[in-house]
N, C-alpha and C positions, 0 to 999 in steps of 0.2 A: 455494569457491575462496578461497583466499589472496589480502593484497598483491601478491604478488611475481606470481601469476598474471594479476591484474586488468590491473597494469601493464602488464605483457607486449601481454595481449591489446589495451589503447589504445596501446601503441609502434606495434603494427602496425596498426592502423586509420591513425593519421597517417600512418605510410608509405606506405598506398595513396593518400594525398590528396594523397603527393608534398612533405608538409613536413617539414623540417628538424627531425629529434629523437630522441635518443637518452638511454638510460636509463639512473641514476646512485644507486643505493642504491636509498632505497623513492621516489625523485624523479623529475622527468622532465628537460629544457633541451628546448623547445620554441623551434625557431627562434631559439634562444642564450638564452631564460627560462625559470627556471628554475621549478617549481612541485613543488611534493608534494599533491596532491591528494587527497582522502577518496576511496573508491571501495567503493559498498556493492552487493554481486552480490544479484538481484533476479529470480524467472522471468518472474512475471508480476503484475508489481506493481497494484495498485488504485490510484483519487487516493486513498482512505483510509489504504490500505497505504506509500504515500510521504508523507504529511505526518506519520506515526508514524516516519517515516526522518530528517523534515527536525526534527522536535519529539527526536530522539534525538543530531542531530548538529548542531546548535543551535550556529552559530557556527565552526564550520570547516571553511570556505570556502576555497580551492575543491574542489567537490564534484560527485560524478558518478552517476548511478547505474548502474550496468550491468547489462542485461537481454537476454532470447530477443525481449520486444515491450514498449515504453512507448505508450501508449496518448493520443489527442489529449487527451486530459481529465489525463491523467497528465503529460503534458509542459508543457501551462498552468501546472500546482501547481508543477512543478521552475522554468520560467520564471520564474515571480512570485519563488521565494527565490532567484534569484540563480545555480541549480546545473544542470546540464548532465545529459548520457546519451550513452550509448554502446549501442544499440538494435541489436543483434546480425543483425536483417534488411537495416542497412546503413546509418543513420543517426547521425549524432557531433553534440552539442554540447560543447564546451568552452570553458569562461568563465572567466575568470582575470586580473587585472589586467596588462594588454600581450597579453595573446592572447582573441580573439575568432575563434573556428571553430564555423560551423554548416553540415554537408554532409550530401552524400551519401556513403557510402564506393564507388569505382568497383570493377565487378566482384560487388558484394554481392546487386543485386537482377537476376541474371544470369535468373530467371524471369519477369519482365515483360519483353511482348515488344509489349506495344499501351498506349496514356495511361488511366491508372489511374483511375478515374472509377465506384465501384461505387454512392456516393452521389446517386444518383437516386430516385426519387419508389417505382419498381419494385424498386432494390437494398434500401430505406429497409422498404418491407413483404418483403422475403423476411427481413431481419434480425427483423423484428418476427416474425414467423410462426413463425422459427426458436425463437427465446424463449420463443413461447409453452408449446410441445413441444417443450424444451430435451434429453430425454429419445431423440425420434422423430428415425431417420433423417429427412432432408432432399431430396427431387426434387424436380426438374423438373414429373414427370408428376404428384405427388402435389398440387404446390403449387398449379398452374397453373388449375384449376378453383375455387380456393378462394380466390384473390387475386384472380380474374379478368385474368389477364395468360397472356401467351404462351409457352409452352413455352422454345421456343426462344432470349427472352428472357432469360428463368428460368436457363435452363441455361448460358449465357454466363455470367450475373451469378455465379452459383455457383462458376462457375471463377474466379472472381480471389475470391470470399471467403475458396475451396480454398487459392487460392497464397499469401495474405495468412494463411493460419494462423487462419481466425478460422471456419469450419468444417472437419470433420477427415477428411482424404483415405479415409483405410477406414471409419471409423464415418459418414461425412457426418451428422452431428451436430453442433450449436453449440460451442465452445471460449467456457464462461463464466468467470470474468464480461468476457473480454475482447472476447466479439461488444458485450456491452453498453454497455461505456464508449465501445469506438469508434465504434456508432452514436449517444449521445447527447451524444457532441464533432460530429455531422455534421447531429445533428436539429435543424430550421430553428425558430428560436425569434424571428426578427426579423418585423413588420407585424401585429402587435397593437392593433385600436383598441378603444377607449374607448367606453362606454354609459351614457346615464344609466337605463338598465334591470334589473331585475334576470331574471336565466335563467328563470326562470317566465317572464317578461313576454317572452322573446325566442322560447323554446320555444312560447308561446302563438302567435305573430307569425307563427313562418317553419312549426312544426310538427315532432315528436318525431323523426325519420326527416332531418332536417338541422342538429340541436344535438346534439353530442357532449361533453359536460365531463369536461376533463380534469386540473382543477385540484386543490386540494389535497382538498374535500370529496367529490371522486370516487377521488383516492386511499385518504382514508380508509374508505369502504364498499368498498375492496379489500385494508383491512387494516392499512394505515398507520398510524402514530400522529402525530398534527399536532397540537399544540395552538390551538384557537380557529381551524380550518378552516372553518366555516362562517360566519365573520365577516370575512373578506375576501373581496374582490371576485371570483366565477365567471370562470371562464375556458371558452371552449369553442371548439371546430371546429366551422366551417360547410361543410358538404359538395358545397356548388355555388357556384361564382359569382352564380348567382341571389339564392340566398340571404342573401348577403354585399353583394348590393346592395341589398337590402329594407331587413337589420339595418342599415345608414348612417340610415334615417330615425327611429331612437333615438339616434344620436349629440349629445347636448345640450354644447357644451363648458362651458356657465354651471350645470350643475348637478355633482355627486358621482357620479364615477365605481364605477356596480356592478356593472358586468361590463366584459370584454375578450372580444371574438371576433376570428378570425381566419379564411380561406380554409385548412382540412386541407391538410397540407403530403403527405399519402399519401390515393390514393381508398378502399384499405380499412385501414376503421378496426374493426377488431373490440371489443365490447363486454362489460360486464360481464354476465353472463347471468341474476345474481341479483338485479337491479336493473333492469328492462324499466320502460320507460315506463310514466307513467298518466296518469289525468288530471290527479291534484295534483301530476304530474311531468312535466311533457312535454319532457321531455328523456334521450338517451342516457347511460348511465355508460359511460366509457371502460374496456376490461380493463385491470387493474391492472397490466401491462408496459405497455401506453401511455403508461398516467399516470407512470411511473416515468422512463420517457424525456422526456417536455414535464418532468417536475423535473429531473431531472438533467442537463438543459442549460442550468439556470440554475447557474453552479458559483459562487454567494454562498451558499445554502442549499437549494439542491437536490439536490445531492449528500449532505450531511448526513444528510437525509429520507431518501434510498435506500438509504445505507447501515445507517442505524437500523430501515428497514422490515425489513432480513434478505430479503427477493423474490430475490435472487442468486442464493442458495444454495437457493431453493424449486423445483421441477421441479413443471409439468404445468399446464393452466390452471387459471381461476380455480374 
């Protein structure tokens, strides 16, 4: 699409929000300001894919991008520099020195009919599940024994993934990589404590079948490349509360922090299969989309790592 297209198409989104604007060359007068704004057409843009946008238009401001979907991981990057979206399922930022508009466009998201809520513990593993057999149709019936969740569950959740575009109404198939950015803008990365132990020492404590690591040294036995991953501190899922109350009695705050555990933010966690416990390992490796998601919800260098891993673009497990 052209300028003069892009334009057009933000004339009328502000129209629907009922503000004052109308269009003036390749310019806008937004409620009587006037603006020219950059406006770069996007389908389905990656955070990678927009910082090669922001690293191209470097300084001319103000800036938009416009897309079919911006993604939460996507819209943080555009946040942080300054630049806006026009997200075609119904959402506008526009940022410009005198105008500040962040909405919704009325009318746009005329298929939600219940409070959009797919990010749950249940939504959270059918996204995973989906990734894994990015490839494989997507049921209900098929899922439901292999998640251990309920059909009927399943089959709701499905339906607002369906209407959100982020699996596909006749292939019921993932739509990558944008199931995956927008589930690890929603995968719960906060209550992380602190260990003066290392994963051996926790995996020995609690037992192989309730440590899952999912940190960088378990990314890399899925393929990753990390530099000096096995020299920072283990990360891992604890898969019960019980568990999680045990691991506290390694908590030293006067010694060097060598692990982080946390309570599994999903009960199934599927694993790497080529890396089963032992006994000089008593703990699980996370499947390499797990790991991919606890990084890329860290978006300082987690993102990075995933992007560099290439796993997006890989179809089928590990």
């Amino acid at each position: 699409m052209d300028q003069s297209e892009l334009i057009e198409e933000l004339l009328l989104a502000l129209t629907e929000l009922g503000v004052p604007v109308h269009a003036e060359g390749e310019g806008l007068f937004v409620d009587g300001v006037r603006i020219a704004p950059t406006l770069v057409a996007r389908a389905h843009p990656t955070p990678a894919d927009l910082t090669q946008v922001l690293q191209e238009n470097r300084g001319r401001l103000p800036a938009m991008i416009v897309s079919d979907r911006v993604s939460e991981a996507g819209r943080a990057v555009l946040r942080d520099a300054g630049w806006g979206w026009l997200d075609r399922r119904g959402d506008l930022r526009l940022w410009a020195p005198g105008i500040r508009i962040e909405a919704t466009v009325p009318g746009q998201r005329t298929a939600r009919t219940k409070p959009l809520n797919m990010w749950t513990p249940v939504g959270l593993e059918i996204a995973l599940a989906a990734m894994i057999e990015p490839e494989q149709a997507i049921t209900a019936r098929k899922l439901a024994p292999k998640i251990s969740r309920s059909a009927g569950a399943i089959h709701e959740l499905l339906g607002r993934f369906t209407e959100q575009g982020l699996i596909g109404k006749s292939t019921h198939r993932p739509l990558m990589p944008d199931l995956f950015w927008e589930t690890a803008a929603h995968w719960p990365e906060e209550g992380w404590i602190p260990l003066a132990a290392s994963a051996d020492q926790v995996g020995t404590l609690l037992g192989s079948n309730h440590v899952v690591r999912v940190d960088e040294r378990a990314a890399t036995m899925g393929g990753a490349k990390i530099t000096a991953a096995g020299n920072l501190p283990a990360r891992m899922y604890l898969t019960s509360p019980t568990a999680l109350r045990r691991a506290r009695s390694l908590v030293d705050r006067e010694q060097p922090t060598r692990s982080w555990v946390r309570l599994a933010p999903v009960t199934w966690l599927p694993d790497n299969e080529n890396y089963p416990p032992t006994d000089t390992q008593p703990w699980r490796v996370a499947h390499r989309v797990l790991c991919a998601l606890r990084l890329a919800a860290d978006p300082a260098r987690g993102q990075e790592i995933v992007e560099a891993w290439g796993i997006l673009s890989e179809a089928g497990p590990t």
